[in-house]
C-alpha positions as CSV (number, residue, x, y, z in Angstrom):
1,X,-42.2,202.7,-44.6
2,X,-38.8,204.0,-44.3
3,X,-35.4,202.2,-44.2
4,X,-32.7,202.3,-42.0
5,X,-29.2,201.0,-44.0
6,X,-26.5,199.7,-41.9
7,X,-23.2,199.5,-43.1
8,X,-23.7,200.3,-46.5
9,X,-25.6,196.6,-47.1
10,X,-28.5,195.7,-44.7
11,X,-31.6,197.7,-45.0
12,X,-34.1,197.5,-42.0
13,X,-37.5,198.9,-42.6
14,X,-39.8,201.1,-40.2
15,X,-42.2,203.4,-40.0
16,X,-41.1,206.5,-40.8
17,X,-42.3,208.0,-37.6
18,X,-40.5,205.3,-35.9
19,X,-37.6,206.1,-38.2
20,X,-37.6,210.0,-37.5
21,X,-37.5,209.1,-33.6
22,X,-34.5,206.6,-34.1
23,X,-32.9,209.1,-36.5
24,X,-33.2,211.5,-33.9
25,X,-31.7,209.3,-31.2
26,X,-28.8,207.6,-32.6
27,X,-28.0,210.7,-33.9
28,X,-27.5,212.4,-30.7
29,X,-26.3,209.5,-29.6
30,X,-23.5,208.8,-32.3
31,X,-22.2,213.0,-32.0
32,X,-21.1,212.0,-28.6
33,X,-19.1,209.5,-29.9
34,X,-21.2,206.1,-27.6
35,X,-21.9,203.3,-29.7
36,X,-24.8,201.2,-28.1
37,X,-27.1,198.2,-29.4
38,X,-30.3,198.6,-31.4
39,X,-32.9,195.6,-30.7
40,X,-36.2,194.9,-32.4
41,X,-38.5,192.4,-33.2
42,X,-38.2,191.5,-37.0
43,X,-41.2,190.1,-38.9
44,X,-40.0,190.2,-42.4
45,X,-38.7,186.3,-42.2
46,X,-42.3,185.0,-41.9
47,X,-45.6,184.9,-39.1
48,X,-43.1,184.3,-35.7
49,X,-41.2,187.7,-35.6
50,X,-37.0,186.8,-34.5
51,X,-34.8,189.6,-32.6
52,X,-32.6,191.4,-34.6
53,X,-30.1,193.5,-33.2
54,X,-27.2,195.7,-34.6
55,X,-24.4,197.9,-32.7
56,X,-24.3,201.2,-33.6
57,X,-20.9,202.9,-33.5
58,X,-20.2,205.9,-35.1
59,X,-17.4,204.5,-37.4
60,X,-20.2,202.2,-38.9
61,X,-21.9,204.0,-41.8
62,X,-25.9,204.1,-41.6
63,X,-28.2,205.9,-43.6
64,X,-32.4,206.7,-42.9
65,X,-34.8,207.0,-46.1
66,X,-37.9,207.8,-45.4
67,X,-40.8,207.2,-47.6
68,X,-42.2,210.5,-47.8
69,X,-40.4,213.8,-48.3
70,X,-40.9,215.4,-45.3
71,X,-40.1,213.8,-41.5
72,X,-43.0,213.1,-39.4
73,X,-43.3,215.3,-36.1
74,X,-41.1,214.4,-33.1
75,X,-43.1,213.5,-30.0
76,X,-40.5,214.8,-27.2
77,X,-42.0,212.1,-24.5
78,X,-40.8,209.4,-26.9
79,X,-37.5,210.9,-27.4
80,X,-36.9,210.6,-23.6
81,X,-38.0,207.1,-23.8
82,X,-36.1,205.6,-26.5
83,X,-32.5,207.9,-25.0
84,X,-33.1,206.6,-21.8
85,X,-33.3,202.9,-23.3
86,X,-30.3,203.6,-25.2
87,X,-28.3,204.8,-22.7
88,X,-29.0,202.1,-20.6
89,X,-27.0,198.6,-20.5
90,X,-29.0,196.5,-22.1
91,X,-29.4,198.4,-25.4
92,X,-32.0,200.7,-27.0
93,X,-35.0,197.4,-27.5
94,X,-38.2,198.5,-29.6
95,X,-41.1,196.8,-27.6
96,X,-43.8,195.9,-29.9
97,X,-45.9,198.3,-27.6
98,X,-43.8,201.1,-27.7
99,X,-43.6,200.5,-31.7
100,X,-47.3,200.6,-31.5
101,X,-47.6,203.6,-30.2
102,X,-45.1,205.5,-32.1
103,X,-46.9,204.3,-35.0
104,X,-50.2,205.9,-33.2
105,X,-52.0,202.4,-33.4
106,X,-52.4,202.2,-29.5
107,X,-53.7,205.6,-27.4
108,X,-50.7,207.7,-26.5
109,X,-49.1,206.9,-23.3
110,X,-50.3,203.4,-23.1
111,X,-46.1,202.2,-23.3
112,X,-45.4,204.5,-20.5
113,X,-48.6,203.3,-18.4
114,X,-47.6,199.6,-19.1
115,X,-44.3,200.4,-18.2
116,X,-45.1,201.8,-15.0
117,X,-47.3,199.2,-13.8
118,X,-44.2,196.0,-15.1
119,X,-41.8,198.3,-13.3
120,X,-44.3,198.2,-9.6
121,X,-45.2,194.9,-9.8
């Protein structure tokens, strides 16, 4: 599990392939000079998992550690997920099922085929 510190104080952990595709993100992001909000269910308070969410500006300090010494590999179809959620108005949110697949616990494209099917019906 990696860590993402905001501000020089908070530290918000992830999976560090989660991590590397945030990293990647907000970094892009944050070059251009757009801040935008980060939104994710937190389960470190106890069993019912609360919505945390921080805006990310580039005059805010953050800083990614990842547990291991080398980043995980990029999966370019979640890249173009997670921009296009942060570029839009509501704010770059971390479904749980997105999450899950990132973390490769659910079959790859299984986000994007829910996704499609909320978005029809």
């Amino acid at each position: 599990m990696g860590t993402l510190i905001y501000d020089g104080a908070d530290g918000f952990t992830f999976d560090d392939r989660v991590l590397a595709h945030l990293q990647a993100v907000i970094a892009t992001k944050l070059r251009r000079r757009e801040g935008f909000l980060l939104l994710w269910p937190d389960r470190t308070g106890g069993a019912e998992p609360t919505l945390r969410s921080i805006w990310l500006d580039p005059s805010i300090s953050l800083q990614f550690v990842f547990a291991r010494p080398h980043l995980p590999e990029l999966n370019r179809e979640w890249l173009a997920i997670l921009t296009e959620k942060a570029n839009g108005n509501g704010g770059l949110m971390l479904e749980d099922e997105l999450l899950a697949e990132i973390r490769e616990e659910v079959p790859e494209g299984s986000f994007r085929e829910a996704r499609t099917k909320r978005q029809r019906d």
